[in-house]
N, C-alpha and C positions, 0 to 999 in steps of 0.2 A: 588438882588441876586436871582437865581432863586430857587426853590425847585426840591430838588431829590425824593418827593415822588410820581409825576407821576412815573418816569422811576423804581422805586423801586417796584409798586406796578405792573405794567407793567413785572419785572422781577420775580417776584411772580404769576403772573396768567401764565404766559410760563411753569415754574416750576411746576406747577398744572397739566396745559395740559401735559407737557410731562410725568407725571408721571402716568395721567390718562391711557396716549396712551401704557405707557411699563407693565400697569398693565390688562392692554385690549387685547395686546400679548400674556402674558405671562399668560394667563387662559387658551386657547385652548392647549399648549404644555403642562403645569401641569393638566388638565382634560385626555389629550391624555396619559401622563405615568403611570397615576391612573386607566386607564380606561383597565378592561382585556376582549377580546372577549371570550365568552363561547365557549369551542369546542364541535363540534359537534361529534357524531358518526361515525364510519367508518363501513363495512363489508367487510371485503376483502376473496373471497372464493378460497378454494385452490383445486384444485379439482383432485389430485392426492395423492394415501396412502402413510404412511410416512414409516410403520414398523415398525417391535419392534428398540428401540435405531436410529429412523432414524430423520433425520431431514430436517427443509425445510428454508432454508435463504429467506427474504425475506427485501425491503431496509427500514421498520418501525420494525420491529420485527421478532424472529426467535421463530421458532416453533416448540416443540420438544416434540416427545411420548417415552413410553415407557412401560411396562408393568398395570402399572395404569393408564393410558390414555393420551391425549395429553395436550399441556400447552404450551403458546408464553410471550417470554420474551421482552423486547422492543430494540429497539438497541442504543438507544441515553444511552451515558455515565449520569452518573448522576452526575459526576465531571463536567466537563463544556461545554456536548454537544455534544460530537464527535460520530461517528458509530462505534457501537461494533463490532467486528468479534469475531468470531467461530475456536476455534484452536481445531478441531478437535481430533488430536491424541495427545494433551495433556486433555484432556477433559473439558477445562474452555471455558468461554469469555473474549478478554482482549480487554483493549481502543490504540487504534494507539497511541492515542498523550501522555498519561501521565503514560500508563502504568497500570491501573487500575485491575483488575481480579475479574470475578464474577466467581459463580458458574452457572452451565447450566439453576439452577432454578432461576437466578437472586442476589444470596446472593453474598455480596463481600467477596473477598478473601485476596485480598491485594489493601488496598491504592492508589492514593491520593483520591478517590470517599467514602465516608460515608454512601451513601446511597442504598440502592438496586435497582435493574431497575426494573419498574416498570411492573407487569403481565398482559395481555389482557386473556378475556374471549374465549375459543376457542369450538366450538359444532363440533361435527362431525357430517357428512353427513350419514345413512345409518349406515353400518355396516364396510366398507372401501370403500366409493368413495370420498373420502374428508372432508374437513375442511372449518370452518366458524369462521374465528376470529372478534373480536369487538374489534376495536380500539376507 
């Protein structure tokens, strides 16, 4: 009668390799979801005055002065991403998709978002030739 423990032991070394090969995969995609790129800086210069209460849309962040100086708010929702707009003649920012409301300075006003949108640094040019935001 022949023995089954070639072919056993044979099914056991396959079973190795393949577990070697799916653990040999599956280290590059769990290093890559682990793995966050530093962002780097931006400068984006604006080179036109805003005004008192004036404001400058811009598609990373919107920037607004006012009698105490200027300040950019960013436009990504901080619910799940989307770009903010500027409702003007109600005075907020609201999110297209879920409805979200900050205030101009970035505080929310109403839900589903938790969290504030985030402020960049803004220098001004001069006395009024423009803006220099850090993104």
């Amino acid at each position: 009668m022949p023995s089954k423990r070639p072919h056993s032991q044979a099914l056991n070394r396959r079973r190795l390799v393949l577990l070697i090969g799916l653990l040999a995969l599956c280290y590059p995609i769990l290093r890559f979801l682990g793995f966050k790129v530093p962002r780097q800086t931006r400068l984006v210069e604006i080179k036109s005055a805003l005004g008192p209460r004036g404001y400058f849309l811009g598609p990373d962040f919107i920037l607004f002065e006012d009698e105490q100086g200027p300040w950019a708010v960013s436009r990504t929702c901080t619910h799940l991403g989307c770009k903010i707009n500027h409702r003007e003649k109600e005075g907020f920012l609201e999110c297209p998709c879920h409805q979200s409301r900050f205030s101009i300075q970035g505080e929310v006003i109403q839900g589903p978002a938790k969290r504030p949108l985030p402020r960049f640094k803004v220098e001004k040019i001069g006395d009024a030739d423009g803006y220099i935001v850090t993104i």
